[in-house]
Structures are given as C-alpha cells and as structure tokens.
C-alpha positions as CSV (number, residue, x, y, z in Angstrom):
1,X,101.8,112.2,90.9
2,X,104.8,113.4,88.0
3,X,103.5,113.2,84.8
4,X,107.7,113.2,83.4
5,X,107.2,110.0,81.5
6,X,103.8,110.2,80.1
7,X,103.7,109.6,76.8
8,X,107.5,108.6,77.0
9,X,109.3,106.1,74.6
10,X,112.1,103.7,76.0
11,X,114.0,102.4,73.0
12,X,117.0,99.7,73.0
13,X,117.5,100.2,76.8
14,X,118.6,97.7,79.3
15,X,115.6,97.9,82.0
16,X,116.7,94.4,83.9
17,X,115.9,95.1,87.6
18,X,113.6,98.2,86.8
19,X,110.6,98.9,89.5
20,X,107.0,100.6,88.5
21,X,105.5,101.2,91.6
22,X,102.3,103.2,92.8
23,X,102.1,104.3,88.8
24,X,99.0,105.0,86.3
25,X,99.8,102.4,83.7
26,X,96.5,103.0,81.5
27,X,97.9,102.3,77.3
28,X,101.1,100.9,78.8
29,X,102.6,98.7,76.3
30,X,105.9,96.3,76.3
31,X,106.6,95.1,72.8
32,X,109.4,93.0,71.2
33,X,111.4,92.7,74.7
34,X,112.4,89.9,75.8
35,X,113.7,88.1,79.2
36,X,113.7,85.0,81.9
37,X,111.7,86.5,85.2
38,X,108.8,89.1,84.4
39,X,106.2,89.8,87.5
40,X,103.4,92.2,87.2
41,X,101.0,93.6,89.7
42,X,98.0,95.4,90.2
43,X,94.8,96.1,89.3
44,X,94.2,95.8,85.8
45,X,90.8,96.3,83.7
46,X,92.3,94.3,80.9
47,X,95.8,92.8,80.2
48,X,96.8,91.4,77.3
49,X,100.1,89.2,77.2
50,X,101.5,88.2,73.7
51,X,98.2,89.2,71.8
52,X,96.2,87.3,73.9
53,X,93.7,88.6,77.1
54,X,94.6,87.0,80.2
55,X,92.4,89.3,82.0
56,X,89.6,86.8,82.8
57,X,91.6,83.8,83.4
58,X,94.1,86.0,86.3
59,X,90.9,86.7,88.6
60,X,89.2,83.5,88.0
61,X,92.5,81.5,88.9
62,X,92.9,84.8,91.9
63,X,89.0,83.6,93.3
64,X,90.2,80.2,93.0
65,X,92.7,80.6,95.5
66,X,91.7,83.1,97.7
67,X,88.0,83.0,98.0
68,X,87.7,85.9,100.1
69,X,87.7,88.3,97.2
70,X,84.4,86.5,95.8
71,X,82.8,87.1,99.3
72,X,84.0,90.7,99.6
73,X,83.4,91.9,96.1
74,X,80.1,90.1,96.0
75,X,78.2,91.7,99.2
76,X,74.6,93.2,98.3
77,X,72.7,92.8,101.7
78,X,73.2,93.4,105.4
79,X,73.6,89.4,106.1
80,X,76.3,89.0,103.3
81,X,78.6,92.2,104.9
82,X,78.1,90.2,108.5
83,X,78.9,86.8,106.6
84,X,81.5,88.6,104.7
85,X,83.1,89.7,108.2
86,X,83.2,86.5,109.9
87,X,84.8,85.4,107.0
88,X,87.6,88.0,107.3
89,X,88.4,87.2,111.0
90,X,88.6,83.7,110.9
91,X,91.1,84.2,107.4
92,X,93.4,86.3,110.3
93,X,93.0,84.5,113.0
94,X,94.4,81.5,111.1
95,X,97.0,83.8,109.7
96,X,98.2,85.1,112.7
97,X,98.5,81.6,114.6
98,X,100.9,81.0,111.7
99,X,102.7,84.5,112.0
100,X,103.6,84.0,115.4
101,X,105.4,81.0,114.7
102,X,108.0,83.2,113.1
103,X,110.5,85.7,115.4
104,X,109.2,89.6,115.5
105,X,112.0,90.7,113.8
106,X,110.7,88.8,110.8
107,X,107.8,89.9,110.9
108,X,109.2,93.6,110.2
109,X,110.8,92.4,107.1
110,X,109.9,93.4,103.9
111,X,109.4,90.6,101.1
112,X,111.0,92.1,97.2
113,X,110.1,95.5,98.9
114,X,106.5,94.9,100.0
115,X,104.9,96.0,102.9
116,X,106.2,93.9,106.1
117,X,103.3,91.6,108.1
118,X,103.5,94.7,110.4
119,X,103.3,97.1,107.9
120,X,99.8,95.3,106.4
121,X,98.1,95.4,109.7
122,X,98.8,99.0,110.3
123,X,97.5,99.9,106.6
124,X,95.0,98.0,107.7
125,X,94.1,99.4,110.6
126,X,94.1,103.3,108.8
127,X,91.8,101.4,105.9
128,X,89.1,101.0,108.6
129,X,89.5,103.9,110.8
130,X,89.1,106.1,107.2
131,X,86.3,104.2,105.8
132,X,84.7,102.8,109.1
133,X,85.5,105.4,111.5
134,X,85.8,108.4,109.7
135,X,83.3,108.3,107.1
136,X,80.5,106.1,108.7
137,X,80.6,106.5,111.8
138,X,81.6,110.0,111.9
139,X,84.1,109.4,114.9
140,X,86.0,112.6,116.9
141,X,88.9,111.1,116.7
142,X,88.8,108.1,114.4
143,X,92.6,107.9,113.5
144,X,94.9,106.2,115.1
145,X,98.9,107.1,115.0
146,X,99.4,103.9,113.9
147,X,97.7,103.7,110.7
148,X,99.8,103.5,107.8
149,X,98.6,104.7,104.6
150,X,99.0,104.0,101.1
151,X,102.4,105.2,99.7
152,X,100.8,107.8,97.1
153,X,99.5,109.9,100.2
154,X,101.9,113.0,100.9
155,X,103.8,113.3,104.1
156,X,101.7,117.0,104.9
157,X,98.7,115.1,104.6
158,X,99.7,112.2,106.7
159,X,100.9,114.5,109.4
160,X,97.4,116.4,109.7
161,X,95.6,112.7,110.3
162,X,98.0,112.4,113.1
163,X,99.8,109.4,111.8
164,X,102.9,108.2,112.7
165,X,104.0,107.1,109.3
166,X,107.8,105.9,110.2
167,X,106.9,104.7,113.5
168,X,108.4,101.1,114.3
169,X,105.4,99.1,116.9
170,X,105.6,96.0,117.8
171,X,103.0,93.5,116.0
172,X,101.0,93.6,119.2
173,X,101.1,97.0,119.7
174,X,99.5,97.2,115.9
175,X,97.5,94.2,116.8
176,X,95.8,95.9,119.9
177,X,94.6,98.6,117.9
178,X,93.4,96.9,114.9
179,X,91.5,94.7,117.2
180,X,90.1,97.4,118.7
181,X,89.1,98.8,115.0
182,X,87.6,94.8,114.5
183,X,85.6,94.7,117.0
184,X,83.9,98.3,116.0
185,X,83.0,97.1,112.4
186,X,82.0,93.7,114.2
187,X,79.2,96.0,116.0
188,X,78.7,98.1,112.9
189,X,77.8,95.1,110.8
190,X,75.8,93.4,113.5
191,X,73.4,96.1,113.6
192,X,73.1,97.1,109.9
193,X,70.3,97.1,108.3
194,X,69.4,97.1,103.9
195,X,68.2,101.0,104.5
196,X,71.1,101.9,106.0
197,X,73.6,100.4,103.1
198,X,72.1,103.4,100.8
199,X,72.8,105.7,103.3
200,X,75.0,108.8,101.8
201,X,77.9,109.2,104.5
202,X,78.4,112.9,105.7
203,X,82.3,112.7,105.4
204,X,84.8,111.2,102.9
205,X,87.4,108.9,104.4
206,X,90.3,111.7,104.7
207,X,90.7,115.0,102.9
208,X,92.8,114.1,100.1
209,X,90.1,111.5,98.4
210,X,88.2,113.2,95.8
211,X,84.9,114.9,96.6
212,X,82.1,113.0,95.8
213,X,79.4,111.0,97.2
214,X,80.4,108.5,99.8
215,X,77.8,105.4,100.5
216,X,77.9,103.1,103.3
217,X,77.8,100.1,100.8
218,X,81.0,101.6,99.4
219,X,82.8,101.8,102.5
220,X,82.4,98.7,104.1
221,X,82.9,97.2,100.6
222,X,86.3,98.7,100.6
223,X,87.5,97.5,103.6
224,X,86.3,93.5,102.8
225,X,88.2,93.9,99.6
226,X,91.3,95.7,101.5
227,X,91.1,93.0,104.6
228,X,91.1,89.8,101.7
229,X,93.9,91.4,99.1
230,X,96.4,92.1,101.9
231,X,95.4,88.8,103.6
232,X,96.7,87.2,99.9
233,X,99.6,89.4,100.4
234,X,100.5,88.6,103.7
235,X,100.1,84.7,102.9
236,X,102.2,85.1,100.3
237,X,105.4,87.1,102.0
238,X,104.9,84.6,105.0
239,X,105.5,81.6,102.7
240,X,108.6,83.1,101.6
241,X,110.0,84.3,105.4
242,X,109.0,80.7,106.6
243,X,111.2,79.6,103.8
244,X,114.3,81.5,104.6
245,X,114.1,83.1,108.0
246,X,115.1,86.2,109.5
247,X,118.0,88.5,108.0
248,X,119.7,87.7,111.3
249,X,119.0,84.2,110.8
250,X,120.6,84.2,107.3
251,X,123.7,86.0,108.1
C-alpha cells in the first residue's frame, strides 16, 4: 500500500467524481466542502458527519436490515456457528432463485464498479477455502483457481495460491465449487464442538496475512461475517440490474 498522500492536504480542488478505494482512511477529515450525491463505504470505528457521530445509528439501522450480521458477529458456542450457518444458506438460496431470474451476462456486470454477482461468489469461495480450508482444516490443496481475492492482495501472491485472478467462469462453474466449499463447512460445523473453538490453527489463511495467532473461533467467524456483508452487497447490485437490465439490454 503507497503511503504518497499520507498526511496530504487537498485545498480548493474540484474532486467531483473522485474514487477512494481499498485505502487506510484512519484521521481522514472533509471540512467546509460541499455537494448533492456523497456515498461512503466501509468499515468505520467511528464516523462523524457535520459534528455529529453517526457511528451507532449506521450499524443499528445495517442490523435492522440485514440481520445476518447480528447472527454472524454474535456467535460464542458450537450451536450458534451451526445456527449461524443455516442461516447463511438459506439467505443464498433465496438469493440465487432471484439471480437466476436475470440473463448470465448480467450477472458478470459490475454495479458503480463493485464486484459482479459472479465476482462475490468467487471471493467467496477463496474466503472459505483460506479460513476453512487452509487454516482449519489444514487441506493439501485447499485453493481453488477460482477464488478471487481481495483487491489489496498482489498479483505474485495470487499466482503462488494458484488462482486464476482474471479468469471469466460461468456462475455455475463458480457455483459448483463454492458448493462444494458449503457443504465442507456444513460438516465442519456439524461436528464442532466448544473445545475445539479455542483451538490455535497450525496455519494462517495464506502467506501474506500477518503472523500471529490463528483461532478456530476467528476463522469461522470471518467467513459468517464475509458470507452476510457480500450477501447485503449482492442484494443491493441485484436491485439495481433488476432495475435496468443487461448492457446489451440497454443499448
């Protein structure tokens, strides 16, 4: 990650259309601008808008309307993560029904520059095969080409997991693998136990996360709170596609 504009001052400038992306933002501060269409996006410890701290009332009114993060970030005992999984299959398989509805092409199509409906899945799918696979279970081989990673990961390190990064699958091509990943943490939940929550994996999900201390509880944490933030994500593109159809559909 560049460190160019750390510390930086932007003074008097027209910034209408600019993009953050992927960016540390930690003492960021917008002050006397103005204009008519501001989004932000991420994941903020506090946020304060106009003097006053919105923080509270933006997850509150977040769990109001997607009560899947409550369930994931919640979790404490071997029932809750095998509650907590149910809950994230049935949020898909509703999902899906609804994606279907829409042609493929669409679903390739990315919404103000988010991940496509195919993209998520594949992130997805490289979420549990790091955090499932890889550091639980300790697989051989536990990623799959398909897996699509964050967009912070380098290409080098990409390339040594074996990932096709710009690869273009078909959703069910995606979807065969991922349910093959689903039905692995389906049996990994099914048998865990409260001991076995505590237990200290012996890898870290891929080489580039930091070293440091890896616990069960933590991984399968991560990938309920991964599976119910890109479920909000995906519901939220698909409203828009199912609003205004494919690029070939609009031209």
């Amino acid at each position: 990650m560049s460190d160019q504009f750390r510390g930086g001052r932007i003074h008097l400038s027209d910034l209408a259309g600019l993009e953050i992306r992927d960016c540390e933002v930690d003492g960021l501060k917008i002050v006397d601008c103005y204009g008519s269409d501001v989004y932000v996006g991420g994941a903020f410890e506090r946020l304060v808008v106009n003097d006053v701290d919105v923080t509270a009332y933006v997850e509150s009114e977040l769990d109001r309307q997607h009560p899947a993060r409550v369930v994931a970030r919640e979790v404490q005992s071997a029932d809750d993560y095998r509650a907590a999984w149910e809950v994230m299959e049935g949020l898909w398989a509703g999902t899906l029904e609804r994606a279907r509805k829409l042609p493929e092409a669409t679903l390739h199509e990315r919404v103000d520059g988010e991940w496509s409906f195919v993209e998520t899945h594949r992130h997805l799918l490289f979420c549990s095969d790091a955090w499932l696979g890889n550091a639980v279970l300790e697989e051989t081989a536990p990623y799959h080409p398909l897996g699509f990673t964050a967009g912070g990961m380098p290409a080098e390190e990409t390339a040594k997991l074996g990932l096709t990064i710009d690869a273009t699958p078909s959703l069910d091509e995606v979807l065969t693998a991922r349910r093959a990943r689903m039905d692995v943490m389906r049996r990994t939940v099914a048998a865990l136990t409260d001991a076995e929550l505590d237990r200290v994996c012996g890898r870290k999900p891929a080489d580039p996360y930091p070293e440091q201390d890896y616990v069960v509880r933590r991984c399968l944490k991560v990938i309920l709170k991964e599976e119910a933030e890109h479920h909000r994500y995906a519901v939220r593109d698909l409203a828009v596609l199912e609003g205004v159809g494919s690029s070939a559909e609009r031209s």
